[in-house]
Structures are given as C-alpha cells and as structure tokens.
N, C-alpha and C positions, 0 to 999 in steps of 0.2 A: 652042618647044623640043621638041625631036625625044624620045619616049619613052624610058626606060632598064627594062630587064627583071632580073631578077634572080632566081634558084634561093631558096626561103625553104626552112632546113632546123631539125630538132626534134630534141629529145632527148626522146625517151618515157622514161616513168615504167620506173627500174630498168636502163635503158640507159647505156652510156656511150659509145657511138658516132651521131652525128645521123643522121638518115632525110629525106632531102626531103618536105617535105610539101604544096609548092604553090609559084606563081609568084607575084612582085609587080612590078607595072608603072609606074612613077614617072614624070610632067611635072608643070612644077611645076604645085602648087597641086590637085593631080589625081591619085589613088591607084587601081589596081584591083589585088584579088587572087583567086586562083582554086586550091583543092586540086585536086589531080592526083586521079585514078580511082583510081591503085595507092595511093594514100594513103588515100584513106577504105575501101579496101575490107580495107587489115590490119583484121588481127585486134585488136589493141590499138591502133590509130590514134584519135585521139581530135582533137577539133578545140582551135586554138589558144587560140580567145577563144570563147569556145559562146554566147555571146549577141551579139554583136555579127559572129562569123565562123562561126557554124555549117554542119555539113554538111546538103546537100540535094542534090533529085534536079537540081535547075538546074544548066544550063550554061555559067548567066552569070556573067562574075565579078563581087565588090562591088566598090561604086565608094564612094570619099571624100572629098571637099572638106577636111572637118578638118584642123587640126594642118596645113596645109602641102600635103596629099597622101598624108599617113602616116597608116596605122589606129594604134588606139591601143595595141594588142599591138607594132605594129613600132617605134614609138616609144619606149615603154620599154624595148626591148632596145638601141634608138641611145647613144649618147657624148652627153651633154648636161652644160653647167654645167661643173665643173671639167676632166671627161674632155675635153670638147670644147673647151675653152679649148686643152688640152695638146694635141689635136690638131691645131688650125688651127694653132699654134706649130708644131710638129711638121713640118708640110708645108710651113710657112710661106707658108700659102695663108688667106684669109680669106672665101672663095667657094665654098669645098667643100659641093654640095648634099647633100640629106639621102640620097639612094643611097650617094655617095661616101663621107659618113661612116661608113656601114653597111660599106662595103667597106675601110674602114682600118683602124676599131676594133680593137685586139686582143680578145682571146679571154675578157676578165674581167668582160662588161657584165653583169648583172640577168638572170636567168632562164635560157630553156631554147631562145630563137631564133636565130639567126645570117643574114643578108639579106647574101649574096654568091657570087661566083664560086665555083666548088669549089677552085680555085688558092687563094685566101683562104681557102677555110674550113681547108684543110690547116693553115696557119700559125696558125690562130687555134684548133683541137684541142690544139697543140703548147703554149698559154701554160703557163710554169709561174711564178708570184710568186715575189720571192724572201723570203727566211726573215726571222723577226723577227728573228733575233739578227744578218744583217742589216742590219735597221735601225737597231738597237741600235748598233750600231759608227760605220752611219754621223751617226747623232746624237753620238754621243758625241764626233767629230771635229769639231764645227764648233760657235760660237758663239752666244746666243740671239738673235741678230738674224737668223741667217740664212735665206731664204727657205724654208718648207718644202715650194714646189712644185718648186724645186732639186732638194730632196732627194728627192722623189718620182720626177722627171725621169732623175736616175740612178739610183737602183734600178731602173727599168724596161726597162733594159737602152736596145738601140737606138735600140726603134720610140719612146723616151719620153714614152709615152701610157696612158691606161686609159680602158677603156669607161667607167668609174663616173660618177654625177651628182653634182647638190648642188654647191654651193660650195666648203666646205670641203676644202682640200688632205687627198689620202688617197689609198692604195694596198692592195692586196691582199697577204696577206701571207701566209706558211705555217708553222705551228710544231704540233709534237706533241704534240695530247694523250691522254686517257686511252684513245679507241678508234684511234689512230692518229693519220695528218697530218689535221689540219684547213685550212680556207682561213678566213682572217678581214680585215674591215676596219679597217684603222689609219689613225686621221683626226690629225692635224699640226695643231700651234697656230703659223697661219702670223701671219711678220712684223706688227704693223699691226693685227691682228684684236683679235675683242673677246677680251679675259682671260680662261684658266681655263672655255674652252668644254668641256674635256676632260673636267673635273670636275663640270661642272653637267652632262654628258650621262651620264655614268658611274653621278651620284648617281640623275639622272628615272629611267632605266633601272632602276636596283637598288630603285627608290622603286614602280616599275611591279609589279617580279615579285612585291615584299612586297604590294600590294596585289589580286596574285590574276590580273592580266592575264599575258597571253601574250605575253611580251618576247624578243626576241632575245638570247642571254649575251650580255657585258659585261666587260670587264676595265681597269684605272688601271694604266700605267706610268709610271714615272718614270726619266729617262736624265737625270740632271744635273740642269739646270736645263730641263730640257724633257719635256714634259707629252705623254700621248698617250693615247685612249682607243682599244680595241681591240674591234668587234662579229663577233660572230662568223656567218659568211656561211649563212644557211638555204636558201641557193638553191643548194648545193653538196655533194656527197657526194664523195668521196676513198677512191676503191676500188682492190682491187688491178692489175685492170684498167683503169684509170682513170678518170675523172670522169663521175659524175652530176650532172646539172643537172634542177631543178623549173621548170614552170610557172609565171608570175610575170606578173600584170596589179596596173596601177597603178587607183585610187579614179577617176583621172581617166579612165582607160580604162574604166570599169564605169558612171564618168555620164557616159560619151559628150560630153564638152567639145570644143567647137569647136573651140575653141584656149587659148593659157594666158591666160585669163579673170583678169579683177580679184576680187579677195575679195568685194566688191559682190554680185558676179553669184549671184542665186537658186540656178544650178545646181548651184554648188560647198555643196551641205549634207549636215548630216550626216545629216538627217532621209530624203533623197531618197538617199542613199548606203543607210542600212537597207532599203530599200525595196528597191533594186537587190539583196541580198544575199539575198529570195527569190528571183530569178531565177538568182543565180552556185551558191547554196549550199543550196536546198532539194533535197532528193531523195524517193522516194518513200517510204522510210520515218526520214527525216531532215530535219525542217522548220527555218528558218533562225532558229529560236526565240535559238536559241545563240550562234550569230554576232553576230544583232544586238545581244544585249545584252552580248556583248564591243565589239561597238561603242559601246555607250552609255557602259559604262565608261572606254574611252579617253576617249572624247569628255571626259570628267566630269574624266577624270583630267588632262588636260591645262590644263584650265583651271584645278585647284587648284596644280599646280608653275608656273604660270606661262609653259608653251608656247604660244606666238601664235604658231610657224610650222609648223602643223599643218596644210598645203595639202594638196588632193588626190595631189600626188605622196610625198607624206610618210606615204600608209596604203597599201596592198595588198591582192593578195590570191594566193593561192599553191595549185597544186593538187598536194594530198596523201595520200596513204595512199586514193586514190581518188575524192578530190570535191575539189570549189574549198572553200576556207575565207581565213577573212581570214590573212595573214601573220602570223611573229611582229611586234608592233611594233618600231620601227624610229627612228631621227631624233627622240627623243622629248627635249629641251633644257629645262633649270626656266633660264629669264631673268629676271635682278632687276627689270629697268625693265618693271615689270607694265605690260598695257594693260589686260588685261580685255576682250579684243576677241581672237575665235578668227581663224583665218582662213578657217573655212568656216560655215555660218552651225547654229544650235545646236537652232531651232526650227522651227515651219511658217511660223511669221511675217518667220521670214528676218533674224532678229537674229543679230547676231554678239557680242553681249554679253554674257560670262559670269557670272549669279548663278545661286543655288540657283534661284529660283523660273525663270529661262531652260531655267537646265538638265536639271529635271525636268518643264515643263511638258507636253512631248509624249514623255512614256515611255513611253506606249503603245505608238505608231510602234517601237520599240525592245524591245518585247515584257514590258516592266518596268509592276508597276502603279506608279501616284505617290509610295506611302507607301513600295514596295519601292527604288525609286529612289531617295527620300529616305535610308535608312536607310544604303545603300551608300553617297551622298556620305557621311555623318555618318564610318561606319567608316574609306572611306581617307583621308578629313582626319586622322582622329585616327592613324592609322598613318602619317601625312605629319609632320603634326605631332610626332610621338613621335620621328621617327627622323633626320630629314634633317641636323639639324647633325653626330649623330656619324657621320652617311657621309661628309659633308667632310671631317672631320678624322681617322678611322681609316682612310676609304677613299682618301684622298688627300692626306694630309699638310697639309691648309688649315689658315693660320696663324689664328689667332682672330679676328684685324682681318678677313680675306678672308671666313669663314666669317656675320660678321655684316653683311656687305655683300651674302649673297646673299637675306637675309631677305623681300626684296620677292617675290620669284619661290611664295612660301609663302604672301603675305599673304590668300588668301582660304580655306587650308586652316586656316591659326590660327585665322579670325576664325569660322570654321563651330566647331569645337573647342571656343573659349573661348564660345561662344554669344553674339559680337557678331553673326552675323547669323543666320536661318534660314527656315523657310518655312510656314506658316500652310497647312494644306492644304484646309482645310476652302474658306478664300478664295480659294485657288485651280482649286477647282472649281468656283467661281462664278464666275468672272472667264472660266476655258474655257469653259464654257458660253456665256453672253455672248459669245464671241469667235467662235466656231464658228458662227456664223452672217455675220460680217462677213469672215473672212480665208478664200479660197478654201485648198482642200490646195495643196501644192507638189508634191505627188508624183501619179504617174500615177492616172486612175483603175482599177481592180480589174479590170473587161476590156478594157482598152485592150491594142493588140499588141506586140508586140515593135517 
C-alpha cells in the first residue's frame, strides 16, 4: 500500500488559529512523523506529545508500529467508537483507513490536533455545534423509543458526524453561560441501552467534585420522558475571536500501548500510569508529587462508586496554564452490577481487584504513605456514603424504587463506612515486605531511558 502524507496542524496554547507543526506519513500498520524547522524554532512552539514525540536535533522522523500505524497523540485526536460508527454510516463506506478518517472528521474531536489537507482543515475551523435548546426541541418532538444516534445525526447538520469517542450516543452542544458561550458534551439515553446511565454519570461526577478530585462540570436534564447528562468540554475555550483548543493525550498514549490491549495486559496500571506522570508532569521546580496522588484518588474513587470502565482511554492528560497535568476527570459512571474488578490493574502485582488493602497497598508509588491513603479512602466512602441517594433523587428526579436499585454500585463505599470491612496496616506491612522480594516492580527502573 502506497504511503499517504498528510500536513499535522496545532493549536498553541492562547491561539485560536492552528499553525502547522509537522508531517505524518501513514501505510498501514506503519506511522512516521517529523516537525518541520519553522516549527520547533517559534518562540512558543512546544512539541505535541513531549515524551513520546519530542523535539530534537535529528532529522529522522519517528517511526510506529502501534495502534495501526498511528502515534498515540494522532490517535486520540481520530473519530473512534460512536464518532466513527457515524462516520463510516456517513460515507457509507466501512473501509475508510485511519488518514481518511482524520481527513473526514469534523472539527469537534478531543484536543488541539487536526491530521489533514488545508482544504479540510478550513471546513473543520468553521465547526460550529448547534445549541442546547436545540436539542431540547428536538427531544421534545420525538418518542422514547427513538434512536438517539438519529437524533444526533440531525442535529449535525450534513456532514452527520462527530469526531467524539466512547459508545454512548452524544453531540457537542453550545449554550450560555456565566463567562459567555460555552461548548459542552450532551450524552443521549439511547434505545436498548442500559437505564438511567445519565444519572449514575451525573451522580459519580458530582460524588467526584464533593470528594476533592478534579472533575469536569456536570449538569441532569430532563426533556419529557428523556434523560441527558451534559459535560462540560475542557478542551475548548470560546473567545471572541474564536476557539481555543488545549493539548490533550490519552493514559493510553502516556503508557505507550500497542494497541487496545485486554484489561489482563500488565501495561494498562494505574501503578505504571503514576510513574509515567514524572516524565509528563514533573518540572523543575514542580515535582509530580500532586498529580499522582490525584491519581490515586480516582483510582480509589472509582472503585468505591462502582466504575469498572475506567480504561486507559477513560483518564488524560491535558496541557495547561503551562505544563501537562492530568485532565479534569472525565467518563466517571457508579454501575450497580459491581464487579470489583477495575479495568486497569490497581497494584504492582497486577491485580485488578478492588479492596482497601489492593488499594492502598502501593501508595507509595502514588506519593501517599499507607495510613495517609487509608484515611482518604475512610473520608470519601463516608462522603459517598452520606450523599449519593439524595443526588438521585434531588439531582435527578429518581423515583425511590430506581434510586434503591442503584445501591450496588455503593456497596464497598458502605461497607468501609459501617466498618464491615477495613485494613490492618500494621499486617500489611508485613505481608509488603514479604512480597517485595518475590513480585518484580512493574514499572521502569529509575534510569532506564525514555
């Protein structure tokens, strides 16, 4: 298969006009990319992915196997999962490789890159969502059966597409608020789907921010008999001149994944994710002390609401106010059919099994000592505990029967609370010890290279 090239352009920080910033060369299964001279040599030019795409004096470009052929910055800028569902519809093509995607996409995908023609990038400057109210109308015209990628499909005018991922049926949307237009994600309770996902994402989310984490806003509508929850988009600024867009790499792009890996796979941890977040997020006088144990927190916290689809594409990271930092969080769902089983693994031993003693075992790694780790599970169980039935039913109208069906998705924040279970620390540092000699790290050694 003969090469395809393509212009990759950026949106610097504070800008709302892209600047080319380098080539990408796509056969399948084969990626190379290369900044241009006049790129690295602005004054504010900054590189895309700094640990995996860094600037140097070389003239070579990187080369990728991964993912397809795609570095993992160009990949999270692509249409995957719903967006891409809507696209191959759209062209009515089921063959569109992954350039071609890049060069369809409208203008609403994740972040700050764009992988096309200048002819395309014009039309994909020009996206404008259209408005909640909107959508509001057009829910309010149609039945609850009806399909809500439908209704997506027509609000999107033509091209009836969106860069966005994930599953779930959603659209970008635009309504006013206190500093002006904003841009936000409106996710749809499609046909068939599981119940009332609107409200278990509305509730983790609002369950996030009370407990101290860095959550993306959140809002519950309700049009009739139809449910929508509404995130507000951190990858977008709405200026007079118009749009800003941030820097935006996914978990999977920071631990360097092959490809989209099984839960199984070692790679996908949260353990080796902190690790990575001295290289994204330390600076010289900025150690990644902070990050990581915003890490540990999610980590912790999703195991007490009952999120088991906490994949590497499901965390970020986002560059702001001048360094990389983790994103707000994002996709965070309380599921009643607990598993107890994360989907990236929780420790060094590579358990994906969430208890207290899993999940403080290596807080170290996470810059937390054991008892400080402990003490923070203790408090957001008990602010999980405390709060989450009346988010259901004040935040979202859930009737009392619904409200106590979603009690599973809670059950290990109760059980830490009422003091059915907890963790013996003294034993648990007897048991690391002991262990630390049999379970190699998972994470790089301390001068190994990049």
């Amino acid at each position: 298969m003969a090469e395809k090239e393509r212009p990759v352009w950026v949106w610097l920080p504070g800008e709302n006009a892209p600047v080319e910033c380098g080539t990408f060369g796509w056969s399948r299964r084969r990626g190379r990319f290369a900044y241009s001279e006049d790129f690295k040599a602005r004054a504010n030019g900054l590189p895309v992915d700094p640990i995996n795409l860094p600037f140097s004096r070389s003239h070579k470009p990187a080369i990728t196997t991964n993912m397809n052929g795609l570095f993992g910055v160009l990949r999270d800028a692509a249409p995957e999962g719903f967006g891409l569902d809507l696209l191959l519809a759209s062209y009515e093509n089921e063959t569109l490789d992954e350039v071609e995607r890049m060069d369809l996409a409208p203008g609403d995908g994740v972040g700050a890159l764009e992988v096309c023609l200048p002819e395309q990038l014009e039309q994909k400057i020009k996206f404008v969502p259209p408005t909640l109210a909107m959508l509001k109308v057009k829910l309010e015209q149609i039945d609850p059966g009806y399909s809500a990628s439908l209704v997506a499909q027509e609000l999107l005018g033509p091209e009836k597409t969106t860069g966005l991922g994930g599953e779930k049926a959603k659209v970008t949307v635009s309504l006013e608020g206190d500093h002006g237009t904003e841009w936000w994600i409106a996710k749809l309770q499609e046909r068939g789907g599981a119940p009332l996902l609107a409200s278990r994402e509305f509730v983790a989310m609002t369950l996030a921010r009370k407990c101290g984490l860095d959550v993306a806003e959140v809002r519950h509508e309700r049009v009739g008999p139809h449910e929508i929850v509404l995130v507000k988009r951190f990858d977008r600024k709405i200026v007079d001149r118009g749009v800003e867009r941030s820097l935006f790499a996914s978990a999977a792009t920071a631990l360097r994944l092959r490809s989209d890996q099984t839960p199984e796979d070692h790679e996908r941890s949260y353990v080796r994710l902190a690790y990575e977040l001295r290289r994204w997020c330390a600076e010289e006088n900025q150690p990644a002390a902070q990050q990581q144990r915003e890490l540990w927190r999610r980590m912790a916290f999703n195991a007490l609401v009952g999120n088991y689809d906490d994949h590497p594409r499901n965390h970020g990271l986002l560059y702001r106010d001048g360094s990389w930092t983790l994103s707000p969080a994002y996709d965070v769902v309380a599921y009643p059919r607990r598993r107890g089983i994360q989907a990236m693994a929780v420790n060094r031993q590579g358990t994906r099994i969430a208890t207290p003693e899993t999940l403080i075992a290596d807080a170290g790694w996470f810059s937390y000592t054991r008892s400080e780790a402990w003490d923070t599970l203790q408090a957001m169980a008990q602010t999980i505990h405390s709060t989450w039935r009346e988010l259901f039913v004040e935040g979202c109208s859930m009737s009392d029967e619904n409200v106590r069906s979603q009690g599973a998705a809670f059950e290990l924040a109760d059980q830490i609370t009422m003091g059915a279970t907890g963790v013996d620390l003294a034993k648990l540092e007897r048991q690391s010890a002991r262990a630390a000699s049999r379970y190699p790290s998972l994470c790089p050694r301390e001068d190994s290279g990049r």
